[in-house]
Residue frames as qw, qx, qy, qz and C-alpha x, y, z in Angstrom:
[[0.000, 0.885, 0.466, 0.000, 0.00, 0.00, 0.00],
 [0.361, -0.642, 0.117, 0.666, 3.13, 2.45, 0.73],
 [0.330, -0.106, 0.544, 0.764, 3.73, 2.44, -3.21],
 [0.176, 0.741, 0.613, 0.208, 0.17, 3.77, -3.62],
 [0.018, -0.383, 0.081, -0.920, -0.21, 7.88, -4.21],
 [0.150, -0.049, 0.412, -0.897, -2.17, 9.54, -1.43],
 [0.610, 0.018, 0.193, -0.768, -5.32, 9.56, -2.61],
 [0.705, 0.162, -0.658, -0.207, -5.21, 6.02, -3.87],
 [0.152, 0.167, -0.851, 0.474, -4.29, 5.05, -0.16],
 [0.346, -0.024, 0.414, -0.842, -7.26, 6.87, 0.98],
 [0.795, 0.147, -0.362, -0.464, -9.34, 4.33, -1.22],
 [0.626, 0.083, -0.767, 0.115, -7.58, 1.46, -0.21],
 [0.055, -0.024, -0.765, 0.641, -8.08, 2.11, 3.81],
 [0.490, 0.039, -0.143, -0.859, -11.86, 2.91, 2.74],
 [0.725, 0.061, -0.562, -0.393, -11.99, -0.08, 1.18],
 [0.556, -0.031, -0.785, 0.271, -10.55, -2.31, 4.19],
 [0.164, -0.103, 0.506, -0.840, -12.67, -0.02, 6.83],
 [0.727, 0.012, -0.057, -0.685, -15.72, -2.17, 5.32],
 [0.754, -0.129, 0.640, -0.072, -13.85, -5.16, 6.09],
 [0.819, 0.566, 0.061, -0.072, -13.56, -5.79, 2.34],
 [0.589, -0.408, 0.511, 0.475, -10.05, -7.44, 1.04],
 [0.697, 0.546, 0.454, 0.101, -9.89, -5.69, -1.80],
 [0.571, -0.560, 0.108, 0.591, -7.10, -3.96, -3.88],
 [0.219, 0.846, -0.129, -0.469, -6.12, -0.66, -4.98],
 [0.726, 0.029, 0.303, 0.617, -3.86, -0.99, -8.17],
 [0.392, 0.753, 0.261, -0.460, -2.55, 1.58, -10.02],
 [0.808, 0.390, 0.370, 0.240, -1.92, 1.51, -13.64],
 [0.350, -0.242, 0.264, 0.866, 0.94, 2.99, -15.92],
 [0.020, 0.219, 0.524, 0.823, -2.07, 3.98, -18.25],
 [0.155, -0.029, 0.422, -0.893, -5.18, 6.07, -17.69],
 [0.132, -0.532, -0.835, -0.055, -8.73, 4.96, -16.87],
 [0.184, 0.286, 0.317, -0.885, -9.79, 8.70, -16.30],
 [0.560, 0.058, -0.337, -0.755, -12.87, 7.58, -19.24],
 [0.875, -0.002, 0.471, -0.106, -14.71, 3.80, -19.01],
 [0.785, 0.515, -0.332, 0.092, -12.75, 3.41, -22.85],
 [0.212, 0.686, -0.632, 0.292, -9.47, 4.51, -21.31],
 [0.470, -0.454, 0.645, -0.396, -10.11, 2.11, -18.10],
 [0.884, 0.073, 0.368, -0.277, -11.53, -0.80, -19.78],
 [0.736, 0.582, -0.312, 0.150, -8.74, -0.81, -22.42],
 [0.023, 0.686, -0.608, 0.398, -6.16, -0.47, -19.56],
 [0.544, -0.283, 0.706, -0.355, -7.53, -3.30, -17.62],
 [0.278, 0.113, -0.853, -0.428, -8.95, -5.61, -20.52],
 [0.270, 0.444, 0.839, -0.164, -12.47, -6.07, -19.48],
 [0.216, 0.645, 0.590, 0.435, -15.83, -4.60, -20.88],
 [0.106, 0.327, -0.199, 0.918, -16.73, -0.88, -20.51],
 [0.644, -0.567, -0.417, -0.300, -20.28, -2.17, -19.41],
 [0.750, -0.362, -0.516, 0.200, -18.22, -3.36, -16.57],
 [0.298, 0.172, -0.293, 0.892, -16.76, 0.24, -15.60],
 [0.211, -0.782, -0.572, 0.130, -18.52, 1.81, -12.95],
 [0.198, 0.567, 0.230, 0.766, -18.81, 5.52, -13.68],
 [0.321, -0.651, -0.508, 0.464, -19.17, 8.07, -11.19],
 [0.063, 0.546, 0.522, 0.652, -20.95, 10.72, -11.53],
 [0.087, -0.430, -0.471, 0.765, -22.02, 14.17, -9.47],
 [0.011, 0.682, 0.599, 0.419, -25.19, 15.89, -10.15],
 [0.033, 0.064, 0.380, -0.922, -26.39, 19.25, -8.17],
 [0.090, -0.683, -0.716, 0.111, -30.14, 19.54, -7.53],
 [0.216, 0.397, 0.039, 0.891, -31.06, 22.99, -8.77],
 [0.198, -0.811, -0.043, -0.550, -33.12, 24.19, -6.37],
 [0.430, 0.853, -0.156, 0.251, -30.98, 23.00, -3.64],
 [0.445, 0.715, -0.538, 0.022, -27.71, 22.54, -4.66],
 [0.730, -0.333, 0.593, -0.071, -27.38, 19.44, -2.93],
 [0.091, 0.513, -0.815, -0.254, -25.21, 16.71, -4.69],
 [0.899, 0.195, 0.313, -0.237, -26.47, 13.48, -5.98],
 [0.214, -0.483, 0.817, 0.230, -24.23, 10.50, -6.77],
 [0.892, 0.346, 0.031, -0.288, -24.96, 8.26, -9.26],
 [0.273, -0.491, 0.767, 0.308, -22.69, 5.16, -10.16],
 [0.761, 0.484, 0.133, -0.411, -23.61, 3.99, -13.65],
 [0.836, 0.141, 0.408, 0.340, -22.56, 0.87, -15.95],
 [0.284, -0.413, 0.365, 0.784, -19.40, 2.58, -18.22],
 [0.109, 0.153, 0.680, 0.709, -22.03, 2.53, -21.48],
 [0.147, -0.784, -0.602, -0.022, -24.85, 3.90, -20.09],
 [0.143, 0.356, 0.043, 0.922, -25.74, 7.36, -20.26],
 [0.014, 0.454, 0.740, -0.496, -27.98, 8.79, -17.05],
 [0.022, -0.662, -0.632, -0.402, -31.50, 10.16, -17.88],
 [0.129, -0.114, -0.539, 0.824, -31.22, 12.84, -15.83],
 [0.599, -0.384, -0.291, -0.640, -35.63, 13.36, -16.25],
 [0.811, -0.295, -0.503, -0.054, -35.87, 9.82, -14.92],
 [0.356, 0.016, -0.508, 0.784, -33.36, 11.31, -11.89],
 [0.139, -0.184, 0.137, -0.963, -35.35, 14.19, -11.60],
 [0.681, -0.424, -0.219, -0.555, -39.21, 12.43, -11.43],
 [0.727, -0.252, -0.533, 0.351, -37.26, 9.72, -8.68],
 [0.438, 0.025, -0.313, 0.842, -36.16, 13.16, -6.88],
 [0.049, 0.816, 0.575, -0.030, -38.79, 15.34, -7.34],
 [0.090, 0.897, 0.005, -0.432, -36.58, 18.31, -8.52],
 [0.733, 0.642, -0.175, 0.137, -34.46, 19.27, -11.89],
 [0.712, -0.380, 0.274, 0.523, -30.70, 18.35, -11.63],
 [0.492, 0.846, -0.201, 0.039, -28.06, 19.70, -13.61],
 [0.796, 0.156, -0.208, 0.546, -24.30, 17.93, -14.20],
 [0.437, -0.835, -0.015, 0.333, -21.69, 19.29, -11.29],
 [0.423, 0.831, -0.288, 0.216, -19.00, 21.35, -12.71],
 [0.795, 0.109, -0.516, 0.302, -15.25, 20.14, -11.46],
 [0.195, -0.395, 0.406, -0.801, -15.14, 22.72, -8.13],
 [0.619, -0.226, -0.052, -0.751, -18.14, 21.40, -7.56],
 [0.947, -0.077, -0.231, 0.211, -17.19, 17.10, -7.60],
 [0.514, 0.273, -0.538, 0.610, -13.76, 18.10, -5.81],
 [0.164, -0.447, 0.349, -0.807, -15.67, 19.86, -3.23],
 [0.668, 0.276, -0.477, -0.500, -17.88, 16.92, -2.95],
 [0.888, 0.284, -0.350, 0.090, -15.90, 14.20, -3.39],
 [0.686, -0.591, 0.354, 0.233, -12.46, 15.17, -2.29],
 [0.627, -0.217, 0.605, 0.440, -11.38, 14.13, -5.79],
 [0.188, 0.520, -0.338, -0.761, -10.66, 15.20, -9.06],
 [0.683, 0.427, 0.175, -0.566, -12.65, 13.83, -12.20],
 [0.654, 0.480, -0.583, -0.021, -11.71, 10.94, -13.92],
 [0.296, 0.143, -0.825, 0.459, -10.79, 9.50, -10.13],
 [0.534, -0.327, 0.175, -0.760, -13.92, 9.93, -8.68],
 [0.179, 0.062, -0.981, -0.031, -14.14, 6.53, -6.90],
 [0.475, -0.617, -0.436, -0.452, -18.10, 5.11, -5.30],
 [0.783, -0.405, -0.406, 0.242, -16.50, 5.54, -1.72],
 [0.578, -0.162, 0.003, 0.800, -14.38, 7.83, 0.63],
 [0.120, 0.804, 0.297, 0.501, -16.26, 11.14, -0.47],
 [0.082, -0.387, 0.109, -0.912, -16.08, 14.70, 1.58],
 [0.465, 0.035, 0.210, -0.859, -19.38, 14.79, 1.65],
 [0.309, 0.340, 0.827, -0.325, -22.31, 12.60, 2.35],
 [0.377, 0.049, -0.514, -0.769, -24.13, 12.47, -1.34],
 [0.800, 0.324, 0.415, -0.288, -27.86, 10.50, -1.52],
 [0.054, -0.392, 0.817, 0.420, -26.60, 7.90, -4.08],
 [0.914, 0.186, 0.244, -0.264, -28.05, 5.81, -6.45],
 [0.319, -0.355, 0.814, 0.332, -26.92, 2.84, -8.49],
 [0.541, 0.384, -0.418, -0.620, -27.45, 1.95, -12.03],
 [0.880, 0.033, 0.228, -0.416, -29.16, -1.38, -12.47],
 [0.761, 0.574, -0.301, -0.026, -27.26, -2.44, -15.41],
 [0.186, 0.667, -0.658, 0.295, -24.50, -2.72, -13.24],
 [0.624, -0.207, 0.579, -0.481, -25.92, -5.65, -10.92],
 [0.977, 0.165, -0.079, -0.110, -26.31, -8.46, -13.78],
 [0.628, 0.570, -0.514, 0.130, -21.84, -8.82, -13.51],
 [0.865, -0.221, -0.271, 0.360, -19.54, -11.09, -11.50],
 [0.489, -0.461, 0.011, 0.740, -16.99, -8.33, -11.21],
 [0.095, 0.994, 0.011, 0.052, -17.05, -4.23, -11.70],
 [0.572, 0.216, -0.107, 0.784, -14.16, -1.82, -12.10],
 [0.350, -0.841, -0.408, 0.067, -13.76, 0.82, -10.25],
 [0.352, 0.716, -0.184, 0.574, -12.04, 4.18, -10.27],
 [0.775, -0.234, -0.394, 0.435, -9.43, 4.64, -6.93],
 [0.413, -0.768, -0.168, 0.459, -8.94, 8.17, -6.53],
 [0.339, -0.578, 0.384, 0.635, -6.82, 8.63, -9.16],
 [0.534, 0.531, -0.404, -0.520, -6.84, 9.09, -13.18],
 [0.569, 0.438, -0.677, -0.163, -4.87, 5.86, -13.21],
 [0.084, -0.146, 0.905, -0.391, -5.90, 4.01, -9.87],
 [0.752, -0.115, -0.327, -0.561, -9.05, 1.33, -9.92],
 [0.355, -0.211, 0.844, -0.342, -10.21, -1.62, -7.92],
 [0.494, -0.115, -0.758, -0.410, -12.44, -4.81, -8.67],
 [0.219, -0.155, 0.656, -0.706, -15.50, -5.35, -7.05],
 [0.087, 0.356, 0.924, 0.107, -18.71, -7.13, -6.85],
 [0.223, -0.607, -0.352, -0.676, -22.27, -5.52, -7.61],
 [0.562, -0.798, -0.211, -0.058, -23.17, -6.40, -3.62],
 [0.519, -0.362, -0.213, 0.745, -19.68, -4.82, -2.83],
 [0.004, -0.196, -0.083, -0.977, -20.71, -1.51, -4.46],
 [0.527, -0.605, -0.512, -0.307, -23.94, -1.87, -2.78],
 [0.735, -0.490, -0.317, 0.346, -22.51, -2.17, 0.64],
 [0.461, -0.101, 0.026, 0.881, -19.33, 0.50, 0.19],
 [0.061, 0.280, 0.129, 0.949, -21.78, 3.19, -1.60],
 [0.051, 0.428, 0.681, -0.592, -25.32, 2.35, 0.52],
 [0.160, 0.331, -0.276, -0.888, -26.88, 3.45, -2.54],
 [0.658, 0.272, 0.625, -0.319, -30.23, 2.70, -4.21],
 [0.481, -0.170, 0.815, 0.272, -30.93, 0.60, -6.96],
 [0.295, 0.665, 0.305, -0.614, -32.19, 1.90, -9.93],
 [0.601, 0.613, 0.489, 0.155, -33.21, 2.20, -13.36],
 [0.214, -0.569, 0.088, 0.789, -30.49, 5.42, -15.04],
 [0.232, -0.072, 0.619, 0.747, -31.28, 5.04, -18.53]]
């Protein structure tokens, strides 16, 4: 873990504060997209889990969403599950947030306490990717470990 960067640690003690033996890696190439991450690791992009910060315009509360790497989020179908209009966070906005910078946004280990959902699509695979903090740091997990790590409901995004 010593040879991890900073914020890649902070993922990796995240990850073992849920009891979960799972491990950070990071890579010589970037996964800051689901192409770039799923070419860098050699699985599908389906299987990248995307994170994602919304703001709630009237207000401005944050709203996580982790969504299969080929899926695109409806953000209506957000809004009639919420009951107000959303609008994509600008990068001030996920670093404040988060803690972390886009492209590393991992489902875990945030700032701030987001209301989270989780894209369905992502619940039919044996094993997810996941982004570690960094452009170039990810982890592998199950669908009921990103359940469990993000405490996030289960939903329809597309």
């Amino acid at each position: 873990m010593s040879d991890l960067s900073s914020n890649a640690r902070k993922i990796q003690s995240a990850l073992s504060s849920f009891g979960l033996e799972l491990q950070v890696l990071e890579l010589p190439d970037s996964t800051r997209t689901a192409v770039d991450a799923a070419n860098a690791i050699g699985c599908r992009v389906d299987q990248i889990v995307k994170s994602l910060v919304f703001r709630r315009k009237n207000t401005g509360a944050a709203i996580f969403i982790v969504a299969s790497g080929v899926n695109r989020v409806n953000e209506k179908s957000i809004e009639k599950i919420i009951g107000e209009p959303i609008e994509k966070a600008d990068a001030n906005f996920v670093r404040q947030q988060t803690g972390f910078p886009i492209g590393g946004v991992p489902p875990l280990g945030h700032a701030c306490v987001m209301e989270t959902f989780i894209d369905r699509d992502l619940m039919q695979f044996e094993s997810l990717w996941a982004a570690a903090g960094t452009p170039n740091a990810v982890f592998q997990l199950s669908p009921a470990d990103l359940v469990k790590i993000t405490g996030g409901k289960i939903i329809t995004i597309t």
